[in-house]
C-alpha positions in Angstrom: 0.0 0.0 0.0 1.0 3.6 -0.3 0.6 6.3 2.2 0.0 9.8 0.7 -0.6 11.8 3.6 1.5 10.9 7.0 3.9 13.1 9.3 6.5 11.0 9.4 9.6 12.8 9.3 11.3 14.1 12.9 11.1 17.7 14.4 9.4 19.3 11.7 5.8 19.7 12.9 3.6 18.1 15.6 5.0 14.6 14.0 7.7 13.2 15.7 10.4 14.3 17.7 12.7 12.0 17.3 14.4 9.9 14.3 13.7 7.1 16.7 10.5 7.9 16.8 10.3 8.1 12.9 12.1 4.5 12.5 9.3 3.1 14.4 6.6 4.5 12.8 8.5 3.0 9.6 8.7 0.1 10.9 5.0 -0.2 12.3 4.2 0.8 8.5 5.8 -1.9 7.0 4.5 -4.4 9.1 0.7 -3.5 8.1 2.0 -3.4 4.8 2.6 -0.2 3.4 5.8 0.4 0.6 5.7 3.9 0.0 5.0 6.8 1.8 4.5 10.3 1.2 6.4 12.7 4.0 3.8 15.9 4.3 4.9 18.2 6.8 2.5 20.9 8.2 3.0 23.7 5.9 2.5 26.7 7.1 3.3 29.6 8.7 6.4 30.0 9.4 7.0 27.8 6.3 9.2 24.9 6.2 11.1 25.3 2.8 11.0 22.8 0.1 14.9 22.6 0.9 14.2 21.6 4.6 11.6 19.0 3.9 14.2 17.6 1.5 17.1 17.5 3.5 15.1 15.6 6.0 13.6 13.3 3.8 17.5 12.2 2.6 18.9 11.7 6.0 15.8 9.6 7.1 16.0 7.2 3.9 19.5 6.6 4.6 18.5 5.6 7.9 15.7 3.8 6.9 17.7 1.9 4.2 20.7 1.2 7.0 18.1 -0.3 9.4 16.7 -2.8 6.5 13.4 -0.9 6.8 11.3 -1.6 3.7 9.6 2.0 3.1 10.7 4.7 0.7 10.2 7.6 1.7 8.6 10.9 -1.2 8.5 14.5 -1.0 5.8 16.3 -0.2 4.0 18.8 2.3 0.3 19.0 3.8 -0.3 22.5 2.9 -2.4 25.3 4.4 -4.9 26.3 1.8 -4.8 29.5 2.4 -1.1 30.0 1.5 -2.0 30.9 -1.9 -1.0 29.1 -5.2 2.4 31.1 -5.8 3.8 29.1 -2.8 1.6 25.9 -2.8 2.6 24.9 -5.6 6.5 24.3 -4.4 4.7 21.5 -2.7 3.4 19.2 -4.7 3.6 15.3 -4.0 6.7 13.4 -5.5 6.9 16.6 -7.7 4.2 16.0 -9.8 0.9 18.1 -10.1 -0.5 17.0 -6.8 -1.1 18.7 -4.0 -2.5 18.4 -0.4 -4.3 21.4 0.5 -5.6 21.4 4.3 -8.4 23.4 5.2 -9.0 25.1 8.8 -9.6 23.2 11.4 -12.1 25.2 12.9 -14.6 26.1 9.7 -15.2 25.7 6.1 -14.3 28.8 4.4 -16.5 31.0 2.2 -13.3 30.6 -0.7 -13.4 26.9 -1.1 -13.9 27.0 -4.6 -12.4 30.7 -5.6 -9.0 28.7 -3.6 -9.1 25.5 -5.5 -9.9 27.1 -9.0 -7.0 29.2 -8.5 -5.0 26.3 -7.8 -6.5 24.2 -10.9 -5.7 27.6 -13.0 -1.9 27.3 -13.1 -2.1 23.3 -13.6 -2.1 21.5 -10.1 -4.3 18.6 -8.9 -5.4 19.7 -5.2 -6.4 16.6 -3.1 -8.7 18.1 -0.5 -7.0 16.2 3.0 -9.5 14.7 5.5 -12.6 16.6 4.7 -14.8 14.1 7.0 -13.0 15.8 10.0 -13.9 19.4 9.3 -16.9 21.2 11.0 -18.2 22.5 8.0 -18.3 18.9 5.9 -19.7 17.3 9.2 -22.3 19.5 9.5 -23.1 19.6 5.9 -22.0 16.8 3.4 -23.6 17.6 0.5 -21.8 20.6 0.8 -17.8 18.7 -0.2 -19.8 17.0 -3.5 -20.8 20.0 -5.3 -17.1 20.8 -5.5 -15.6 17.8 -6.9 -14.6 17.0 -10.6 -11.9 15.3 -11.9 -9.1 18.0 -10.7 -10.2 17.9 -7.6 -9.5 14.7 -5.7 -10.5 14.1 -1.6 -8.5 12.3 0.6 -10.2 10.6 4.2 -8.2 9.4 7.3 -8.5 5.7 7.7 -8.6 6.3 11.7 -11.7 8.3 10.9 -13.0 4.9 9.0 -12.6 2.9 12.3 -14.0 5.4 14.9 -11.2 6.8 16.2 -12.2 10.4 15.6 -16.0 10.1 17.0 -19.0 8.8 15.4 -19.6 11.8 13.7 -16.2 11.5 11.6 -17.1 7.9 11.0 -20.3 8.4 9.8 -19.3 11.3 7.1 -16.6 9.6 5.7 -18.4 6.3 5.4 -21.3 9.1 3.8 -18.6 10.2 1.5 -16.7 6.9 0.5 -21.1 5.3 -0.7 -21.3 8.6 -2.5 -18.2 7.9 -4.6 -16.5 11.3 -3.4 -13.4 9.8 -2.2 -10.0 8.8 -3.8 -7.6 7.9 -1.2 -7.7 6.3 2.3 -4.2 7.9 4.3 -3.0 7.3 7.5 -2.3 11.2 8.5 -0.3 9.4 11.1 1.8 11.6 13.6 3.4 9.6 16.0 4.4 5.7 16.9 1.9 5.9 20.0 -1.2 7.4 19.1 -2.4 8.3 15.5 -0.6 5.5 14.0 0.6 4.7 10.4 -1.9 2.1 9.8 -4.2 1.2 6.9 -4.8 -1.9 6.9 -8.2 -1.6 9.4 -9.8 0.7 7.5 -9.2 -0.7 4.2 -11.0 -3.7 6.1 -14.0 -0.9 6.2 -13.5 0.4 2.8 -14.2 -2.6 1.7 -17.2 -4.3 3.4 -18.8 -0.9 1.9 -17.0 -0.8 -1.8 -15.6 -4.5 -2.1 -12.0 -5.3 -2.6 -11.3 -3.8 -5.8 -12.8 -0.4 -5.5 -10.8 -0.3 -1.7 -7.5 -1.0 -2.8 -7.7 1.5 -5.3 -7.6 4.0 -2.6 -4.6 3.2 -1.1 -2.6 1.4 -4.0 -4.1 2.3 -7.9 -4.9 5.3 -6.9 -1.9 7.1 -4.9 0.6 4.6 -7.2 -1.2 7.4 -10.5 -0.4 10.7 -8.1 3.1 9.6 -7.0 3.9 8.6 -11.0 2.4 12.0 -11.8 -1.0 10.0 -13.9 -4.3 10.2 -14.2 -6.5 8.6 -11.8 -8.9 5.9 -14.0 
């Protein structure tokens, strides 16, 4: 499996603090089966530079190679939305036109589409990160369809599958994955101990709702076209 969204790479955000702590979270990875993964940093203000979040991501392979650990490790960055395409764009997955855009926390902004159109307008692919999780989305569901086309692509958390973020998280992105709104299951994992880097239970979900085919899509056909820089079938 590939992981397209997870904080994996050591003092850089509220991931971990510690390269140890990183190794294990590899390792943990591995174990449930997940290849690849996407290091995505918080972006935002102050701003990590695409130089940082690349010099971290070649010490931590090396490690990660030197331990035997099977993961390889891909740039990336989860990126505030509101940061505004000029810099956005500087971090896009594996360098290809992908791009996680997180919204607030707290709301769904007014902008939505004005900030993903703007995005769209100088060629990038914005993957919309754990809208199932957002007040706005929870409240209103219908709300995240009306957006979506084929350059704009959703990502869920696969904690939020399993229950782990409340049964109002649960119940939204189960809404959203029936309703065909959803192209990728991520772990958005930021630590060994709690918010782990695990797919493997909600695919187990995903697909008592989808079947197997449709579920592995969204965490192998379907991040394996983003990372090669293809179009999602």
């Amino acid at each position: 499996m590939i992981d397209i969204h997870c904080h994996i790479l050591p003092n850089l955000d509220d991931g971990p603090k510690t390269i140890e702590s990183s190794l294990e979270m590899a390792r943990q990875a591995a174990e449930d089966g997940i290849h690849t993964i996407v290091a995505t940093p918080h972006v935002k203000s102050p701003y990590l530079s695409p130089e940082e979040i690349q010099h971290s991501i070649s010490i931590f392979q090396n490690r990660l190679d030197s331990e035997k650990i099977p993961i390889k490790i891909l740039y990336g960055g989860d990126v505030d939305a509101l940061s505004g395409p000029e810099r956005i764009q500087h971090y896009t997955i594996n360098h290809t036109p992908y791009v996680l855009v997180e919204f607030p926390h707290t709301h769904w902004p007014a902008q939505v589409h004005e900030i993903l159109y703007d995005l769209i307008s100088i060629g990038l692919i914005p993957i919309i990160t754990h809208p199932e999780r957002n007040p706005g989305i929870l409240r209103k569901p219908k709300r995240l369809l009306s957006l979506l086309d084929t350059n704009i692509k959703v990502q869920i958390t696969a904690d939020s599958l399993t229950g782990q973020f409340g049964d109002d998280c649960e119940a939204c992105a189960r809404f959203l994955i029936k309703k065909g709104a959803v192209a990728f299951l991520a772990t958005d994992a930021h630590s060994p101990e709690y918010r782990r880097p695990l797919l493997s239970k909600g695919l187990k979900v995903a697909t008592k709702i989808l079947g197997k085919q449709k579920a592995f899509e969204l965490v192998e056909d379907n991040p394996a076209a983003v990372i090669e820089g293809r179009d999602i079938l």
